[in-house]
Backbone as CSV, one residue per row, in Angstrom:
resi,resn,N_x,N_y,N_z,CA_x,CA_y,CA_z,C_x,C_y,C_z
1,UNK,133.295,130.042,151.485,132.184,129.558,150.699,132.521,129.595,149.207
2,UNK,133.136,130.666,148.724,133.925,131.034,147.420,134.527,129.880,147.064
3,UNK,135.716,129.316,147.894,136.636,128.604,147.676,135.532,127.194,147.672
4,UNK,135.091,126.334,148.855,134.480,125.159,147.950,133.466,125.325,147.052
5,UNK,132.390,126.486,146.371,131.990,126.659,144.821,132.642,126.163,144.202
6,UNK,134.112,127.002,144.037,135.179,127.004,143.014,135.728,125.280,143.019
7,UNK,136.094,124.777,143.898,135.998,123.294,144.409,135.492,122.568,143.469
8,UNK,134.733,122.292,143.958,133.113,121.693,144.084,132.942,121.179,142.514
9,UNK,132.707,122.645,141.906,132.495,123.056,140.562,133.594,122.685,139.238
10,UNK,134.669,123.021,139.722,135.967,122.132,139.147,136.137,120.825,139.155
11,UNK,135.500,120.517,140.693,136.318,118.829,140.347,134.820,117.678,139.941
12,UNK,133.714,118.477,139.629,132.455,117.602,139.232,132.553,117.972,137.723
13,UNK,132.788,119.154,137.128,133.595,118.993,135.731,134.719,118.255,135.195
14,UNK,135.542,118.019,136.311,136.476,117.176,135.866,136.299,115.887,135.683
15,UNK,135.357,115.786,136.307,135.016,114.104,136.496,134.221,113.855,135.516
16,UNK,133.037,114.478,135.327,132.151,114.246,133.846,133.131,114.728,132.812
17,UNK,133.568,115.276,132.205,134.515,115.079,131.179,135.195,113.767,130.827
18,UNK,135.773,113.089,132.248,136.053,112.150,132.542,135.380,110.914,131.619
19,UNK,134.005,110.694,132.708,133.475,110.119,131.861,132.971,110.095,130.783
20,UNK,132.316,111.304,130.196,132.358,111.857,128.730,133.176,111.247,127.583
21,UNK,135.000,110.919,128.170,135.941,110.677,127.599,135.814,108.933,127.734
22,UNK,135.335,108.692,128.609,135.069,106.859,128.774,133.740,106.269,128.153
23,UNK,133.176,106.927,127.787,131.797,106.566,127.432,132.227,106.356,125.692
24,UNK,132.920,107.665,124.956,133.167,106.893,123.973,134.372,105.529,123.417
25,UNK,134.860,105.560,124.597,135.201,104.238,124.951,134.777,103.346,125.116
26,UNK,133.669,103.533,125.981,133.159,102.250,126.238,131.678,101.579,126.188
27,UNK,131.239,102.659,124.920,129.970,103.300,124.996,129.190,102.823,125.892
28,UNK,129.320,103.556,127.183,128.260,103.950,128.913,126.857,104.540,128.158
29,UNK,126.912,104.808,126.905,125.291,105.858,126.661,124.520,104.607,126.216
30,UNK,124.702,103.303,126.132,123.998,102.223,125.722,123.221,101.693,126.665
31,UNK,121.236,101.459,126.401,121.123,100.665,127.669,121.282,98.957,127.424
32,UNK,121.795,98.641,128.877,122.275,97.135,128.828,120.753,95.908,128.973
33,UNK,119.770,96.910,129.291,118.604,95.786,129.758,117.440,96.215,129.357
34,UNK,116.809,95.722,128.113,115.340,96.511,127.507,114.239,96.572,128.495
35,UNK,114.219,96.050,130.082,113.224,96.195,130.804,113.374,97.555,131.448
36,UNK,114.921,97.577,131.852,114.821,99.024,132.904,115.659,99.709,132.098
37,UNK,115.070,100.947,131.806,115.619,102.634,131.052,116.670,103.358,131.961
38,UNK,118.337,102.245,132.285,119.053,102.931,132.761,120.432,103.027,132.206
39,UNK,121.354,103.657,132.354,122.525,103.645,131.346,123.479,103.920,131.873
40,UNK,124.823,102.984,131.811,125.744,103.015,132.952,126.335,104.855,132.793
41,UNK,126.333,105.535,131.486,126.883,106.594,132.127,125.998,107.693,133.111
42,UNK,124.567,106.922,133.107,123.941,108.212,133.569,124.165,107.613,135.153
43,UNK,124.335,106.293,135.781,124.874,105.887,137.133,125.567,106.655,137.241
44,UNK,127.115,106.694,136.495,127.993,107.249,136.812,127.988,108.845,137.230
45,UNK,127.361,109.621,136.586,127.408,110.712,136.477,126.295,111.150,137.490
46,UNK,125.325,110.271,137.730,124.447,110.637,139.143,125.224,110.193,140.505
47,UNK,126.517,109.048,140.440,127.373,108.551,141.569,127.921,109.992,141.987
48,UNK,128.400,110.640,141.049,129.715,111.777,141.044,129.227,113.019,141.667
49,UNK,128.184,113.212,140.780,126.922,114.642,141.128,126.624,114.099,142.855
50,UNK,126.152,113.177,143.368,125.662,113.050,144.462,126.753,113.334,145.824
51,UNK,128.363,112.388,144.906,129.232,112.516,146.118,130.307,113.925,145.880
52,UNK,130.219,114.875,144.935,130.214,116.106,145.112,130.005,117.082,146.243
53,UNK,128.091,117.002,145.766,127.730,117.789,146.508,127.312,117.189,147.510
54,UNK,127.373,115.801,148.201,127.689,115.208,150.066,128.917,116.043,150.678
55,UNK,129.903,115.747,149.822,130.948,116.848,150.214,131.169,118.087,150.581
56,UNK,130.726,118.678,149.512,130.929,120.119,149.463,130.219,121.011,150.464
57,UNK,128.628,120.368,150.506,127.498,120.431,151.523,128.100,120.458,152.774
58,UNK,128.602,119.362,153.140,129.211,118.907,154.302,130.662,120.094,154.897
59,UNK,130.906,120.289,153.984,132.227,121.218,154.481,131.250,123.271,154.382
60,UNK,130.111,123.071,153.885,129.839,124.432,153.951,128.977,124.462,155.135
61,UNK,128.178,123.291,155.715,127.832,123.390,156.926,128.904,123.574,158.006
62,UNK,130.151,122.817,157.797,131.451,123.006,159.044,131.776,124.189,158.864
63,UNK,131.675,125.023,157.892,132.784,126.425,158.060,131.014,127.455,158.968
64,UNK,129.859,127.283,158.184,128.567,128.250,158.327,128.071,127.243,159.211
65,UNK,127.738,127.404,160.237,126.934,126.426,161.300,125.124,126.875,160.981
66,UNK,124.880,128.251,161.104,124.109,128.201,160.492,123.372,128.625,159.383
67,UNK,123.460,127.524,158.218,123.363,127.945,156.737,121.950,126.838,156.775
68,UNK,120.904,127.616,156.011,119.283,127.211,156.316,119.309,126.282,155.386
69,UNK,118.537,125.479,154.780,118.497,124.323,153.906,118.379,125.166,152.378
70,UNK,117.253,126.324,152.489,117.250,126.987,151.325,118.863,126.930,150.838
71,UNK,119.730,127.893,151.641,120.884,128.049,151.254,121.773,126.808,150.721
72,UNK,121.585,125.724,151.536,122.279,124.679,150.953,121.600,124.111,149.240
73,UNK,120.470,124.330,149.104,119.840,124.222,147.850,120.304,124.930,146.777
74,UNK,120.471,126.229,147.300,120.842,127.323,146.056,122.592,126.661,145.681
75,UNK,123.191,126.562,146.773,124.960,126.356,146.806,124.524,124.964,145.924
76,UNK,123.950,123.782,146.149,124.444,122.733,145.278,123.997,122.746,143.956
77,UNK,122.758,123.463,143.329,122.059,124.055,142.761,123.099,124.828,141.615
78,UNK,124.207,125.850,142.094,124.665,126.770,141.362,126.627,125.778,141.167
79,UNK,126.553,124.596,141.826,127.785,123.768,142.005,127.544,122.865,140.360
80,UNK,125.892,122.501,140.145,125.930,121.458,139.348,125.432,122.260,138.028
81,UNK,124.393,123.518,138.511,124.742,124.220,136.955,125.917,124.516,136.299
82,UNK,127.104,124.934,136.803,128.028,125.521,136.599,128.717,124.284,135.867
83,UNK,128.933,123.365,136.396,129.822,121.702,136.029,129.010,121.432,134.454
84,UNK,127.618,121.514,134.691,126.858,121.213,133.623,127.233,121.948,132.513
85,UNK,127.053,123.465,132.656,127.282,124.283,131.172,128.096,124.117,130.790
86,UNK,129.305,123.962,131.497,130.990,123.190,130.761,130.725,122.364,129.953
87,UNK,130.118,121.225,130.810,129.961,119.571,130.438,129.132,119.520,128.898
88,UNK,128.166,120.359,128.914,126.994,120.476,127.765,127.878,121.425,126.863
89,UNK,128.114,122.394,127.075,129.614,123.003,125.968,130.455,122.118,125.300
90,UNK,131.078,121.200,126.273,132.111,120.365,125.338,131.213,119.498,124.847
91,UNK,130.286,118.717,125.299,129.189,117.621,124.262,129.068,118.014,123.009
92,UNK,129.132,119.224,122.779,128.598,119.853,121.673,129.874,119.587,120.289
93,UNK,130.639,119.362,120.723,131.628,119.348,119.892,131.601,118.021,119.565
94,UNK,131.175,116.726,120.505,131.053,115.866,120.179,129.939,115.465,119.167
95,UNK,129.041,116.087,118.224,127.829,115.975,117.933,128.091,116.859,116.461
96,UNK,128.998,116.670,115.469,129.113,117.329,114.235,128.416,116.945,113.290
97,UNK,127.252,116.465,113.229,125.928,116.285,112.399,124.981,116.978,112.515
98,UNK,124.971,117.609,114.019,123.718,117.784,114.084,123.736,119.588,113.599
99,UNK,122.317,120.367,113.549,122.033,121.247,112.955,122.330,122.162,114.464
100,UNK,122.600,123.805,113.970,122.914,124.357,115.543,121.343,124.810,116.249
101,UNK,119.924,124.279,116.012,119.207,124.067,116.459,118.950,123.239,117.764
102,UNK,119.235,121.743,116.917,119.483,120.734,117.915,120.464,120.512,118.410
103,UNK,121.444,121.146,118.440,122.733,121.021,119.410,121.876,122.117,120.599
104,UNK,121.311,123.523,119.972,120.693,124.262,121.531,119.670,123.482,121.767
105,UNK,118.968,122.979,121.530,117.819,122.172,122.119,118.484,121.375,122.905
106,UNK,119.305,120.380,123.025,119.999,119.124,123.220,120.823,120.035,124.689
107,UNK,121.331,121.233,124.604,122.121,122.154,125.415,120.955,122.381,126.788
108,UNK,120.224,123.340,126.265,119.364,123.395,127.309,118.348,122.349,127.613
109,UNK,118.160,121.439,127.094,117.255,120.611,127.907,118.120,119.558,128.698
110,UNK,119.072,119.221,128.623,120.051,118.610,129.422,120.804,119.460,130.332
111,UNK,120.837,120.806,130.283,121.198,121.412,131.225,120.077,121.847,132.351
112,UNK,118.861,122.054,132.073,117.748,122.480,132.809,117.607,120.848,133.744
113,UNK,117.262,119.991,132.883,117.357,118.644,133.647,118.018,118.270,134.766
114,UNK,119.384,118.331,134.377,120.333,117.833,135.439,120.193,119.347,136.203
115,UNK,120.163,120.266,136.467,119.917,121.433,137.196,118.812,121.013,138.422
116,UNK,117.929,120.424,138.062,116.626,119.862,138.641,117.018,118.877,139.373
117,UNK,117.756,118.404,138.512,118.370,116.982,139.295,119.313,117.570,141.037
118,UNK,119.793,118.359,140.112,120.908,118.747,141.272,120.275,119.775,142.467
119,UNK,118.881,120.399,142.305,118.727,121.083,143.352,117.468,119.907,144.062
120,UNK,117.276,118.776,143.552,116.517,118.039,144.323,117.690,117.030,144.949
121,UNK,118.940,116.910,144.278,119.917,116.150,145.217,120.309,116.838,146.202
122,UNK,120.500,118.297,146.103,121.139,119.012,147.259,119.961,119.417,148.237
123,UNK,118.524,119.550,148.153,117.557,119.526,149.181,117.513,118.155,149.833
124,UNK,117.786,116.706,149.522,117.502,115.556,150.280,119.163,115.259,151.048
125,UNK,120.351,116.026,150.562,121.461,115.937,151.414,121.470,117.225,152.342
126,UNK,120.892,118.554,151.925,121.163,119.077,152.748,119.816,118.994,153.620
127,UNK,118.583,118.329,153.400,118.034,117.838,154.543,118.222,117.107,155.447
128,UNK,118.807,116.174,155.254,119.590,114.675,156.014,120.844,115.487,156.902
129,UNK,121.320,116.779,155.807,122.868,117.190,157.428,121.973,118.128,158.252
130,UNK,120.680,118.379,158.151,119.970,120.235,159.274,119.219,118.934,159.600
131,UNK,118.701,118.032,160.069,117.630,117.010,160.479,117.789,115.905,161.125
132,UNK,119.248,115.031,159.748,119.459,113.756,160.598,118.375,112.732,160.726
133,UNK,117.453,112.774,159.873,115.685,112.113,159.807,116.476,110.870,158.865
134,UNK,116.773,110.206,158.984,117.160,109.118,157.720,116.235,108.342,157.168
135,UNK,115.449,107.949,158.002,113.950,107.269,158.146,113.142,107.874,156.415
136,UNK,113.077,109.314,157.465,111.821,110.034,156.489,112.794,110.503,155.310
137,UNK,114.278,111.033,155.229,114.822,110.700,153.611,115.168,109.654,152.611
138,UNK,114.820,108.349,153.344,114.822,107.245,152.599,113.601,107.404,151.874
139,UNK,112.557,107.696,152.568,111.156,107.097,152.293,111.218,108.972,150.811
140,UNK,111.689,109.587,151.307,111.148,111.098,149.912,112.203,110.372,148.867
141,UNK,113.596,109.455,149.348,114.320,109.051,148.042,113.307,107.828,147.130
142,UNK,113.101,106.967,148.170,112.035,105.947,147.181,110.664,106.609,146.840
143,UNK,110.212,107.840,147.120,109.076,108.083,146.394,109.832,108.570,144.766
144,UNK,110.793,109.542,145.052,111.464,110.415,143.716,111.519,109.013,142.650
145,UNK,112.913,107.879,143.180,112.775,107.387,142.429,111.630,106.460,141.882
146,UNK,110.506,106.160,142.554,109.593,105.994,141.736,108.539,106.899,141.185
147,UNK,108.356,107.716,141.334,107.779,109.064,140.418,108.937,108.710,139.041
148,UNK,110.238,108.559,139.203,111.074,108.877,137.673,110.778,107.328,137.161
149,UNK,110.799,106.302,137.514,110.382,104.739,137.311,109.458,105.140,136.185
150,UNK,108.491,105.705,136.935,106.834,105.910,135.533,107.494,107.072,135.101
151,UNK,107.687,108.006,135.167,107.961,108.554,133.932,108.856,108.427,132.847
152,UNK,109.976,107.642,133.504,111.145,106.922,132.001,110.070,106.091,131.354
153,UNK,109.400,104.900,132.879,108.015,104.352,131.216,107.441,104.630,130.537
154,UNK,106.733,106.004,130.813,105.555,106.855,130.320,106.197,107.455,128.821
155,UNK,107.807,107.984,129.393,108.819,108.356,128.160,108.877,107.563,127.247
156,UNK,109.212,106.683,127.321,109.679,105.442,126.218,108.733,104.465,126.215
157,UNK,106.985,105.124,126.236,106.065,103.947,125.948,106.012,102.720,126.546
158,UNK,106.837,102.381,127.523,106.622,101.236,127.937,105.434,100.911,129.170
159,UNK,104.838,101.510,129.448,103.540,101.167,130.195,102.685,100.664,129.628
C-alpha cells in the first residue's frame, strides 16, 4: 500500500509539473470560449488526477480485496494532497509579484480545492470498483458536473 502512495504520488507530481512547464508555453491557463469557464490546463490536470487515481485505486483493490470505499477515499484523498502541496510549492515561485499573503492565500485555496476535488474523484472510482453500478455513477457524475456548471456561473457572474 506504501509502495503505490509513493507511486501514485510521484508520478501525478510529475505530470503536473509537466504541465505547469507547458502551460507557460502554451498558455493552457487561458479560457478559449467566453460562454463556457473551462481551461485547457485545468482538462489536463483533471485528465491526469482522474487516471492516477483509476490506477492506483485499481491496484490497491488487487493487492487488499477487502479495502471499504471509506478507505479507498482516504488513499486517493492523501495521493492528490500530497502531488498538490509540491505542485502549489513550485507555483509559487512562478508568481514574483505577488505579496507573501497572496501567494498563501493562492496556496491554500488551490490546495483545499483540488483536495475536494480529489476525494470526490476517488469516492465515484472507488465506488464504480466495490459496486460496478455504472448506470447510477454516470447519473452522481452528471449531477457533480452540473452543480460545478452553476457555480463557475454563479463565480464569474454569468447567470
Amino acid at each position: 500500500m506504501k509502495n503505490i502512495f509513493l507511486t501514485a504520488s510521484a508520478l501525478l507530481t510529475t505530470i503536473q509539473l509537466i504541465i505547469l512547464g507547458l502551460d507557460y508555453e502554451f498558455n493552457l491557463h487561458q479560457y478559449y470560449s467566453s460562454r463556457i469557464p473551462v481551461k485547457p490546463l485545468g482538462i489536463l490536470i483533471f485528465a491526469a488526477t482522474v487516471y492516477i487515481l483509476t490506477v492506483s485505486l485499481k491496484k490497491l483493490k488487487r493487492n487488499q480485496q477487502s479495502v471499504n470505499i471509506a478507505r479507498f477515499v482516504l488513499f486517493g484523498s492523501c495521493i492528490v494532497f500530497t502531488s498538490e502541496s509540491i505542485l502549489q510549492f513550485a507555483r509559487q515561485f512562478t508568481f514574483p509579484d505577488l505579496e507573501l499573503q497572496e501567494r498563501l492565500i493562492m496556496y491554500f485555496r488551490n490546495l483545499v480545492g483540488m483536495s475536494i476535488l480529489g476525494a470526490v474523484l476517488s469516492f465515484l472510482i472507488a465506488y464504480h470498483l466495490k459496486t460496478k453500478n455504472t448506470a447510477r455513477l454516470i447519473i452522481m457524475i452528471l449531477i457533480i458536473l452540473t452543480v460545478n456548471y452553476f457555480v463557475q456561473l454563479l463565480w464569474f457572474n454569468r447567470l
